[in-house]
N, C-alpha and C positions, 0 to 999 in steps of 0.2 A: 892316865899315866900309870896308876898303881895296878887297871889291869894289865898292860901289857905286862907290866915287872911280876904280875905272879903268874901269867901265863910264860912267861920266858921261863922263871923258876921251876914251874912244871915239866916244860921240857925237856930240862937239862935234866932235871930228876930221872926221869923217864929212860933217858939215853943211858944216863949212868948204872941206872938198876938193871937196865938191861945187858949193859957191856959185864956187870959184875956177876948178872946173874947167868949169861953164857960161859962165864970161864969157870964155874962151880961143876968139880967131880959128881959123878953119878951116883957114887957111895956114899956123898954127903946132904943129898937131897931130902931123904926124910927128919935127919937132925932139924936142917935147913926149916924143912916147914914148918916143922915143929914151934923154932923159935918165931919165925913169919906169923903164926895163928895167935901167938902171946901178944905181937905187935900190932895185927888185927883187932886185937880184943880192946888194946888201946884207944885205935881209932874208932871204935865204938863208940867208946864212955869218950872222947874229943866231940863227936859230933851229936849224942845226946845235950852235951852240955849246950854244943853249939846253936843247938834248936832251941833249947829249954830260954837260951837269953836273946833268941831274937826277935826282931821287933815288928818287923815287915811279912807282909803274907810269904814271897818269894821267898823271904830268908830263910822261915820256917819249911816250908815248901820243900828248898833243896838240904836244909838240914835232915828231913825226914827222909829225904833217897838217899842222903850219904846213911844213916843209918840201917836202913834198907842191903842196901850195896855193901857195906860193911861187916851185916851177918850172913849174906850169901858167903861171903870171902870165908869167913870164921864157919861155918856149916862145912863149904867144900872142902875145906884145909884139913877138916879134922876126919871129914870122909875119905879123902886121900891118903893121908896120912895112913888110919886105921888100914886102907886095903892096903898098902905098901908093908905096914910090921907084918901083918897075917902071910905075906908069901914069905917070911923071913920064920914062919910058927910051923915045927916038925911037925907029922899027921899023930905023933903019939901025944902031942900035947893039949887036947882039948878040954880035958878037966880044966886049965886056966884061965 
């Protein structure tokens, strides 16, 4: 029963991020990830912790791919990010 109720919670998650993340302006996307990559970096240190205290091989197991999966996200975000301000960086500005 308790999985179905966090898979149901997933889903809706899911729907919702996605409904909100479609109606998001084009000029507000790299703000946007910006803060996305602070909220990644959360879920990080959530699913360290989460490995760190459990108890079962599996638990451990999938605590380590969420952290895994967690710094691909925080890697590509911040790779993103960075090539998005650069087309936004005049050709005379390379000393910065």
């Amino acid at each position: 029963m308790q999985a179905l109720l966090l898979i149901l919670v997933f889903l809706v998650s899911t729907v919702v991020g996605y409904m909100i993340i479609k109606n998001v302006p084009s000029l507000l996307h790299t703000p946007l990830m910006s803060g996305m990559n602070a909220l990644s970096g959360i879920t990080v240190l959530g699913a360290l912790t989460t490995a760190a205290i459990a108890i079962q091989t599996g638990s451990k197991i999938l605590g380590y791919l969420a952290i895994v999966l967690a710094m691909i996200n925080v890697a590509g975000g911040f790779t993103v990010t960075g090539r998005m301000l650069k087309m936004f960086k005049n050709k005379g500005d390379d000393n910065r």
